[in-house]
C-alpha positions in Angstrom: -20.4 8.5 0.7 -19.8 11.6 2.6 -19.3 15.0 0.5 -18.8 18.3 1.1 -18.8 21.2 -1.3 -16.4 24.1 -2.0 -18.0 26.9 -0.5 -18.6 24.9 2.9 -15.1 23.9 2.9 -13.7 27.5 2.0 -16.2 28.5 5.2 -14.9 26.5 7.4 -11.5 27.3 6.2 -12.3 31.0 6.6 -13.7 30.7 10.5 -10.7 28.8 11.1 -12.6 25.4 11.7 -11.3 23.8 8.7 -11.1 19.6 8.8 -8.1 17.8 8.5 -7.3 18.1 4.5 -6.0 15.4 2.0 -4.8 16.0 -1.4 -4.7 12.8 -3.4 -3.2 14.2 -6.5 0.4 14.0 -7.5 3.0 16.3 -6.6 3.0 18.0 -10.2 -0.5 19.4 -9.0 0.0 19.9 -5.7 2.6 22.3 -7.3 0.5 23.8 -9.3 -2.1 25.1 -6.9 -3.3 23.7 -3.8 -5.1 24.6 -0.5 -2.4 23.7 2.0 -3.5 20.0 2.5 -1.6 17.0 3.2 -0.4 15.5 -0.1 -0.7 11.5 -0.2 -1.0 10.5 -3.7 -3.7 8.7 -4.6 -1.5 5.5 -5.4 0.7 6.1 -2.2 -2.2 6.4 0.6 -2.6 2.5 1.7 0.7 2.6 2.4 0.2 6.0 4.4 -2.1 4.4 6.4 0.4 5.2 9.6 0.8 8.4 8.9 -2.6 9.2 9.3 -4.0 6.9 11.7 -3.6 10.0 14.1 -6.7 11.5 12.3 -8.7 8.7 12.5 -11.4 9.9 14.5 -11.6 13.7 13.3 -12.9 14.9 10.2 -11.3 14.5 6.5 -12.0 15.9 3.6 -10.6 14.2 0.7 -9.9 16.2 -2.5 -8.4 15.9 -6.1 -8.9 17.7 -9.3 -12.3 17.2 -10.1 -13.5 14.0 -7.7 -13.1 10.9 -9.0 -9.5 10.0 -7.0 -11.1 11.4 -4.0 -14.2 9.3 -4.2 -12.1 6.1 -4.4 -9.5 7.4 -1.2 -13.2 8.2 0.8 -14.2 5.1 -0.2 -10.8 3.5 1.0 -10.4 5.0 4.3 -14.4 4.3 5.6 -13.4 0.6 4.7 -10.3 1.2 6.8 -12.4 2.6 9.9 -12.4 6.1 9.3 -15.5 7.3 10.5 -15.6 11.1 9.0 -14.2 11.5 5.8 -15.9 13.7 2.8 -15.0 14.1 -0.5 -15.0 17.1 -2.0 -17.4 17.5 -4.5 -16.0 18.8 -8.1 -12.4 19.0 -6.6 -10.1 21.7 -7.3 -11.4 22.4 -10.5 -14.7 23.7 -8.6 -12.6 25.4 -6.2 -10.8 27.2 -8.8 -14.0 28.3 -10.6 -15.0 29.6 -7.5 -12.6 31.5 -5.6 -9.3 32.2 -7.8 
């Protein structure tokens, strides 16, 4: 599996390169802080499938609170074809230790 950690993504979100984003957590979350990703819950993405099949072939990082849901949506979409997806590595709680 892919990862990617929170000072390369805030880097590449800084330069204005960032990848496509994908928050897998649920909307009470997503509420509560995020970095401007696309929301798909975790439990909603297979059937999101079509919504993002336009992103298929750029990269994605993949990120939850601290991991674990990413690492199963990574897993998911590299089954489904998608060549370049990362999790991010400790989620927004490493993000949140970091820069807020």
């Amino acid at each position: 599996m892919q990862t990617i950690s929170s000072e390369e993504l805030k880097d590449r979100i800084d330069k204005g390169t960032p990848p496509i984003i994908i928050d897998v957590r649920e909307l009470y979350e997503y509420d509560e802080f995020n970095i401007n990703g696309i929301l798909i819950p975790l439990g909603n993405l297979k059937e999101s499938l079509a919504e993002i099949e336009k992103y298929r072939d750029m990269e994605i990082v993949i990120h939850c609170r601290s991991g674990a849901r990413s690492a199963a949506a990574t897993d998911f979409l590299t089954k489904q074809g998608f060549s370049n997806v990362k999790n991010l590595v400790g989620g927004m709680l490493d993000w949140q230790s970091k820069f807020c």
